[in-house]
C-alpha positions as a Markdown table, in Angstrom:
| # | Residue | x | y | z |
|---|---|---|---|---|
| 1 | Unk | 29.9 | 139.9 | 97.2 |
| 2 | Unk | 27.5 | 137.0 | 98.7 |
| 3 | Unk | 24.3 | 137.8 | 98.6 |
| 4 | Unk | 21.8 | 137.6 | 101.5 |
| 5 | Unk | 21.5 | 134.4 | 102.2 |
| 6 | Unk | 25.4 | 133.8 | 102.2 |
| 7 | Unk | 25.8 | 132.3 | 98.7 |
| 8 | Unk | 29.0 | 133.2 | 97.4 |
| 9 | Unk | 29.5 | 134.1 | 94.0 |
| 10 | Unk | 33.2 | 133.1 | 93.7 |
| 11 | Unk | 35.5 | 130.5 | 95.6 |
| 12 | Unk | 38.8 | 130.4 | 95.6 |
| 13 | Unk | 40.5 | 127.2 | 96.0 |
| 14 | Unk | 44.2 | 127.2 | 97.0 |
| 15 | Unk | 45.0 | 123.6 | 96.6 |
| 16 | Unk | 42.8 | 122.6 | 93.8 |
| 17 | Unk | 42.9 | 119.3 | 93.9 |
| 18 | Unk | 42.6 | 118.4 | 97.6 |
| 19 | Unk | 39.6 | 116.2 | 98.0 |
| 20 | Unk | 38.5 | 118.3 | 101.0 |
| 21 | Unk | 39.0 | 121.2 | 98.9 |
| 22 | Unk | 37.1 | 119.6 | 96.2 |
| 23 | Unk | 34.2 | 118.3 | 97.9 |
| 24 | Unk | 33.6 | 121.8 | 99.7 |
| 25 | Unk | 33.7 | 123.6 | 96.2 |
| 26 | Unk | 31.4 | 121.0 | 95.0 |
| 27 | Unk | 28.8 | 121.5 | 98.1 |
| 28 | Unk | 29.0 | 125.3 | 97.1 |
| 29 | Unk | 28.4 | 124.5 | 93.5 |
| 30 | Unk | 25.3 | 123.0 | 94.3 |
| 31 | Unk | 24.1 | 125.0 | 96.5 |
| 32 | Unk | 24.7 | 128.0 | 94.5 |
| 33 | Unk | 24.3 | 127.6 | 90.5 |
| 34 | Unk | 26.6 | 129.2 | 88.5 |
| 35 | Unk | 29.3 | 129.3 | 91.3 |
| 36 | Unk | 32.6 | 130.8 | 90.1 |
| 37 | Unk | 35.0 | 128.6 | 91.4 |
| 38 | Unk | 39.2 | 129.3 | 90.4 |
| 39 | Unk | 41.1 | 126.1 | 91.2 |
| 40 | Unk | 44.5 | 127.3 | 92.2 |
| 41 | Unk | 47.2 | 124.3 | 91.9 |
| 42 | Unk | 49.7 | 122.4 | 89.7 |
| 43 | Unk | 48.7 | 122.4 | 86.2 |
| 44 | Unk | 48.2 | 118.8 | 85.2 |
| 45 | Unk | 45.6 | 116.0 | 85.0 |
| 46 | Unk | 44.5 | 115.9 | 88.5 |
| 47 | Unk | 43.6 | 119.8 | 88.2 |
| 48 | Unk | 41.9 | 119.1 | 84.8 |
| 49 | Unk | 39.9 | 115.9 | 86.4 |
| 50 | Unk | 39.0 | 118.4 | 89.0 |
| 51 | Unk | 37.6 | 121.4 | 86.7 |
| 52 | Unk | 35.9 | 118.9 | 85.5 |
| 53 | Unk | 34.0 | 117.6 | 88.5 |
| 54 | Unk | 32.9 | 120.9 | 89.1 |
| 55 | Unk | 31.6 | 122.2 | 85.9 |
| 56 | Unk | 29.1 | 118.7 | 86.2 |
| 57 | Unk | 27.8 | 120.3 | 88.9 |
| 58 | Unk | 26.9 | 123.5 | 87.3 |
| 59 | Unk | 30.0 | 125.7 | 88.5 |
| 60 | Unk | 31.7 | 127.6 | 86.2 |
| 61 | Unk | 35.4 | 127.0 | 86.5 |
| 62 | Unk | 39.0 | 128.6 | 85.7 |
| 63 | Unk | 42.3 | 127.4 | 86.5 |
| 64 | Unk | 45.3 | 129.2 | 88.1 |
| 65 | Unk | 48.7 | 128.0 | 88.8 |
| 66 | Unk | 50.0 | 127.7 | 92.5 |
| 67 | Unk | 53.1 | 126.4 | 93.1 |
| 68 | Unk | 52.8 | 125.9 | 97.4 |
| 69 | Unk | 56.9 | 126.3 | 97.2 |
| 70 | Unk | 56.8 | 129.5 | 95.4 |
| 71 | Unk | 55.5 | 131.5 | 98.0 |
| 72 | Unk | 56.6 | 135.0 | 96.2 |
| 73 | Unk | 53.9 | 134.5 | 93.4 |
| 74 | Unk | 51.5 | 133.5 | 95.6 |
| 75 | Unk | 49.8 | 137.4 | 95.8 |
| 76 | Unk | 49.9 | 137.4 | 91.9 |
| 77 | Unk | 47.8 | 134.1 | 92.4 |
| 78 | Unk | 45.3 | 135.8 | 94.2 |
| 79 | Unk | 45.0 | 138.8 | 92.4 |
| 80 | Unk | 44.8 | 137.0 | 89.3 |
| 81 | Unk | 41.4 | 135.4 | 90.8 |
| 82 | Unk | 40.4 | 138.6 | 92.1 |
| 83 | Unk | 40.4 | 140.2 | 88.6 |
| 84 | Unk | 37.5 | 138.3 | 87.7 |
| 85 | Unk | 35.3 | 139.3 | 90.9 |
| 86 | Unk | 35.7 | 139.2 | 94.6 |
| 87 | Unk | 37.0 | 136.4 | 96.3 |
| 88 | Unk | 33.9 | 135.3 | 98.5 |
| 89 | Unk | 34.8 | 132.6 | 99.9 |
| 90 | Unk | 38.5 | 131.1 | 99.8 |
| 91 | Unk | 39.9 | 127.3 | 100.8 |
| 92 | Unk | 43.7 | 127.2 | 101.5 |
| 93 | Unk | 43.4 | 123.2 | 101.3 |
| 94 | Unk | 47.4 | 122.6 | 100.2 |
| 95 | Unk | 49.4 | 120.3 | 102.1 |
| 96 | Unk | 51.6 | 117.4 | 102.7 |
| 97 | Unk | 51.4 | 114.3 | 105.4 |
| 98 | Unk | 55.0 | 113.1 | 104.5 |
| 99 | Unk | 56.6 | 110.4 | 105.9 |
| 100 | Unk | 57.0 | 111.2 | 109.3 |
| 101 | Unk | 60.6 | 109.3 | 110.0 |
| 102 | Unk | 62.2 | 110.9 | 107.1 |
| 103 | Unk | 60.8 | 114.3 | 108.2 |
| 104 | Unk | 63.0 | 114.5 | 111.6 |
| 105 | Unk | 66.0 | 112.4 | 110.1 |
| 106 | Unk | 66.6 | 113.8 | 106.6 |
| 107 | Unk | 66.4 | 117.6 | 106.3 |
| 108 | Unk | 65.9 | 118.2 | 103.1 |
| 109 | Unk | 62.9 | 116.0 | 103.6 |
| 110 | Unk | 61.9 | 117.7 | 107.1 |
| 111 | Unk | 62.4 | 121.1 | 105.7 |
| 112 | Unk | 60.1 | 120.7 | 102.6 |
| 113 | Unk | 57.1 | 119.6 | 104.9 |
| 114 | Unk | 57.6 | 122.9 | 106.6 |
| 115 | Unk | 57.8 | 125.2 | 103.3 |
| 116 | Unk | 54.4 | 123.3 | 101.8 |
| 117 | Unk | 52.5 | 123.2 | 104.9 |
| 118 | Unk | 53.7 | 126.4 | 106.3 |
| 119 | Unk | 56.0 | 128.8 | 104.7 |
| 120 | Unk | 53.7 | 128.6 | 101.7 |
| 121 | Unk | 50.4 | 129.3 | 103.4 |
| 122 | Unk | 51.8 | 131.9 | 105.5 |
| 123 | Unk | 52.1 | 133.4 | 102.4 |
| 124 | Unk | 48.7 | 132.5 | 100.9 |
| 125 | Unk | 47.1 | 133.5 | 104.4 |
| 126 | Unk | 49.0 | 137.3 | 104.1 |
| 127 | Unk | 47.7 | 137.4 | 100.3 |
| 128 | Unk | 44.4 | 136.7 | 101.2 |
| 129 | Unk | 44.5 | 139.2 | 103.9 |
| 130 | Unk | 45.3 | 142.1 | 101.7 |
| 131 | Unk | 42.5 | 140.8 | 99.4 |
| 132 | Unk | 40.2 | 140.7 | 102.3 |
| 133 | Unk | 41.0 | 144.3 | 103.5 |
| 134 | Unk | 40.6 | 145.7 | 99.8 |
| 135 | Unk | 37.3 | 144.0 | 99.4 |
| 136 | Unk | 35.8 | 144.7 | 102.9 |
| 137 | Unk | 34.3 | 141.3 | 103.2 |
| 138 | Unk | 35.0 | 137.6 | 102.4 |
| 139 | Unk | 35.6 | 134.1 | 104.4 |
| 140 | Unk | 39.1 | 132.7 | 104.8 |
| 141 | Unk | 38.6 | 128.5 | 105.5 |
| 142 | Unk | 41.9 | 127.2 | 106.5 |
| 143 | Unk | 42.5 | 123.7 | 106.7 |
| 144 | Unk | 44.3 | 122.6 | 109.7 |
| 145 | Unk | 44.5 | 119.3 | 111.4 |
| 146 | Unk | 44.1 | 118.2 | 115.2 |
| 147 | Unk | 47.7 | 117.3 | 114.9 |
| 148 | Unk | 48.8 | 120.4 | 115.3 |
| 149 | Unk | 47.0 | 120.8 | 118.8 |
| 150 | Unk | 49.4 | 117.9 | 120.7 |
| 151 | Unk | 51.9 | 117.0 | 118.0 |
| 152 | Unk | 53.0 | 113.0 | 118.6 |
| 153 | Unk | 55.6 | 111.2 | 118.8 |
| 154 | Unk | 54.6 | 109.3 | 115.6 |
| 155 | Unk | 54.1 | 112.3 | 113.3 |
| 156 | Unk | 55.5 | 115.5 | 115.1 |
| 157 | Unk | 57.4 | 117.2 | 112.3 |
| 158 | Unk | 54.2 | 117.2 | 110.1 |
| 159 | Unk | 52.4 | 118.1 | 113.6 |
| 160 | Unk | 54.6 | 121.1 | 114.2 |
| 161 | Unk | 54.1 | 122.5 | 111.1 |
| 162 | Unk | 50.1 | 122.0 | 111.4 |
| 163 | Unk | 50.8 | 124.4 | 114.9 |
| 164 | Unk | 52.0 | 126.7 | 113.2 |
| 165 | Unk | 49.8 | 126.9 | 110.5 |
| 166 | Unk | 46.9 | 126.9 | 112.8 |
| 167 | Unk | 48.4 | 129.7 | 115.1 |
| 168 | Unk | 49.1 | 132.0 | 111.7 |
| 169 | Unk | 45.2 | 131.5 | 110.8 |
| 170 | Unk | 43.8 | 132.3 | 114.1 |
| 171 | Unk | 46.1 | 135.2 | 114.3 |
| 172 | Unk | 45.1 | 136.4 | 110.3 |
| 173 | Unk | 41.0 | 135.8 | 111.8 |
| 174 | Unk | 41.7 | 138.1 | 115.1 |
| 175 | Unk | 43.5 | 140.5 | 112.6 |
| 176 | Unk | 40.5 | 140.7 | 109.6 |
| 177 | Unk | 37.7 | 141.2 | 111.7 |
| 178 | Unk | 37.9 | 145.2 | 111.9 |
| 179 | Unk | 38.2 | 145.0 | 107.8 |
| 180 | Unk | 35.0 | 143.1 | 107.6 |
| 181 | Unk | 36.7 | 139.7 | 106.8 |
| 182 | Unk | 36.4 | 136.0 | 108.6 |
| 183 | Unk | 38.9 | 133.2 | 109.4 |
| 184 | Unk | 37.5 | 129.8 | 109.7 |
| 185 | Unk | 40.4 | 127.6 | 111.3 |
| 186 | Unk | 39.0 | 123.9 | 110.7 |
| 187 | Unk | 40.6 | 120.6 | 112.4 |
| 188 | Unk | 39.6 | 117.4 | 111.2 |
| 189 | Unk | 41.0 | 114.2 | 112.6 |
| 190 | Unk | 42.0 | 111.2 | 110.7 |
| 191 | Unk | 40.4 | 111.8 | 106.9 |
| 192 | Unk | 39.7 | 108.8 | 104.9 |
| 193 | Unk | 41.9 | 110.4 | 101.8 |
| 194 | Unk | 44.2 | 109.5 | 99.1 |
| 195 | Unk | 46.6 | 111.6 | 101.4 |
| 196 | Unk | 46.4 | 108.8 | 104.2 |
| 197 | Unk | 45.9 | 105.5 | 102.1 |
| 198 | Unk | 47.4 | 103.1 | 103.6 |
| 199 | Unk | 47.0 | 103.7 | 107.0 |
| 200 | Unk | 45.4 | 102.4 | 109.7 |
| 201 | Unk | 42.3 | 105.3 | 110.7 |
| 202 | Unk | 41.9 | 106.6 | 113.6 |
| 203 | Unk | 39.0 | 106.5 | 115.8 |
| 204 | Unk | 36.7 | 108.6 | 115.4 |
| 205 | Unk | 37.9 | 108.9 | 111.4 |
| 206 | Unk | 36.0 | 110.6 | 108.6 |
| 207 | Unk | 35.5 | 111.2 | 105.2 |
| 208 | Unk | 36.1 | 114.7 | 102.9 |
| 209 | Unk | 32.5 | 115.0 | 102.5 |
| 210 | Unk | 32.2 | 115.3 | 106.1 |
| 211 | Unk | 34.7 | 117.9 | 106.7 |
| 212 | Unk | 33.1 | 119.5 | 103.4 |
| 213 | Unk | 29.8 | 119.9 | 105.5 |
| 214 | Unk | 31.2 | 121.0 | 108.6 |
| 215 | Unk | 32.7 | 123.6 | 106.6 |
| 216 | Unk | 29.8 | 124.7 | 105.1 |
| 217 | Unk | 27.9 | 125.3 | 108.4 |
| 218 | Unk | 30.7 | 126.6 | 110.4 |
| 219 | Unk | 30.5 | 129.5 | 107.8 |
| 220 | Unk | 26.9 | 129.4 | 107.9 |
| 221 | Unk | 27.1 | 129.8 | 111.9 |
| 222 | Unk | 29.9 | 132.7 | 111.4 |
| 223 | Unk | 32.1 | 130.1 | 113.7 |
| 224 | Unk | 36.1 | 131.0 | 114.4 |
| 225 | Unk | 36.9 | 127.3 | 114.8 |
| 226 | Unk | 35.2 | 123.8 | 113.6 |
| 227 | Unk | 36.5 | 120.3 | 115.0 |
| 228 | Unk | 35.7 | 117.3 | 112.3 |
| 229 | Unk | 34.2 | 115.2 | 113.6 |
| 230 | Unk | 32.6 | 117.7 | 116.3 |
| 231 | Unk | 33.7 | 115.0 | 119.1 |
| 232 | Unk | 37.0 | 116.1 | 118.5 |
| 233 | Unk | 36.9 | 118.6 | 120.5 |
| 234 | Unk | 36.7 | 117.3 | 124.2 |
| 235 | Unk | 38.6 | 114.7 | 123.0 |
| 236 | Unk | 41.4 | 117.3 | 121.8 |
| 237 | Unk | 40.7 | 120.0 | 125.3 |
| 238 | Unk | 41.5 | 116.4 | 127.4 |
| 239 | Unk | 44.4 | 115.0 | 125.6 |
| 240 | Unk | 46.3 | 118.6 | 126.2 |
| 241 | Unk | 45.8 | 118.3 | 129.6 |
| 242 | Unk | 47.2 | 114.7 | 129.6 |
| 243 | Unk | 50.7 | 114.8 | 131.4 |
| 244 | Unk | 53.7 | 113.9 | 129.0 |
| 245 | Unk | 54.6 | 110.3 | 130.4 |
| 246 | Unk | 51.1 | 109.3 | 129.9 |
| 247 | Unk | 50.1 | 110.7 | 126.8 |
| 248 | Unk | 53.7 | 108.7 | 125.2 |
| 249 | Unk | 51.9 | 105.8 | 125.9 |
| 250 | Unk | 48.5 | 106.0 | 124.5 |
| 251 | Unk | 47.8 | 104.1 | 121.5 |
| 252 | Unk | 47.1 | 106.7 | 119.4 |
């Protein structure tokens, strides 16, 4: 249970390597010593490097496996974090950008975006929401992207399944808030990640620590929905307004 200035005494991190993950466990972890924080994600070096980033900063860390294509054991997943206290706070930060030809010309390629960035957290989202409703409290953060708001031309497989993903979350926020749990539905624009080396960023681009902090307050604020950087959002209400011939054409 958090206490009563909202510090959480565990986080969940599904995805536990994401950076944004990471650097919103991290903010917790300093903000609240002794942090219990379960990193939930492919056993390997990346996971270790990240357990151990977060016991530097005081927090005390176990590791789960999640396999994001394996949605049947992702309730075990949970559960097994849950055995060790409530879940306070949990991150579903798992995800792939893909390369966005491939993903509407090869289907094998086009269908594995859509079962790690939404099958999978569908089933995450509906594990966490029986957790929730057992616990009669906790914070869901769900990492979703303003690509899923207008998908484009130059990425809308990956943007279709960001849609989705982002629909499911509101939906699981409306659905928790009679059992005394939250949804926070958070859509950065272009992060400065390893995810999206190599391209060119966006304007108005940012970094994980940035999404980390708007996390943080959104939660804070009891907020539904957070845009990173805030900005996006009139950007995001004008560009769904913008009729289909002109939109094609902007350069972004």
């Amino acid at each position: 249970m958090t206490d009563a200035v909202g510090d959480p005494r565990t986080l969940l991190l599904m995805g536990g390597t994401s950076e944004i993950g990471l650097a919103v466990a991290e903010r917790y972890a300093r903000r609240a010593p002794g942090l219990r924080v379960v990193l939930a994600a492919r056993p390997g070096v990346r996971r270790d490097e990240a357990a151990d980033l977060l016991a530097t900063v005081g927090a005390r860390v176990e590791a789960l496996d999640l396999d994001a294509e394996a949605p049947e054991t992702h309730a075990a997943v949970v559960e097994a974090a849950a055995a060790g206290g409530d879940v306070d706070i949990a991150v579903v930060a798992y995800g792939l950008l893909g390369d966005p030809e491939e993903a509407w010309t090869d289907v094998a390629a086009g269908t594995h975006l859509a079962r790690v960035n939404y099958v999978g957290p569908v089933a995450t989202g509906i594990a966490l929401g029986a957790r929730v409703r057992a616990q009669g409290h906790g914070v869901v953060v769900a990492l979703s992207s303003v690509a899923g708001e207008r998908p484009r031309r130059s990425n809308f497989v990956y943007g279709s399944t960001k849609a989705g993903f982002d629909a499911f979350y509101t939906g699981l926020g409306e659905a928790l808030r009679e059992h005394g749990g939250r949804v926070v539905v958070v859509r950065p624009g272009f992060v400065r990640s390893k995810m999206t080396a190599g391209l060119d960023p966006a304007p108005l681009a940012v970094d994980a620590a940035d999404v980390a902090a708007a996390i943080e307050g959104a939660v804070d604020a009891a907020a539904e929905q957070v845009w990173v950087p805030a900005a996006m959002r009139p950007v995001m209400s004008v560009l769904r307004h913008v009729p289909r011939r002109v939109f094609r054409r902007l350069p972004i």
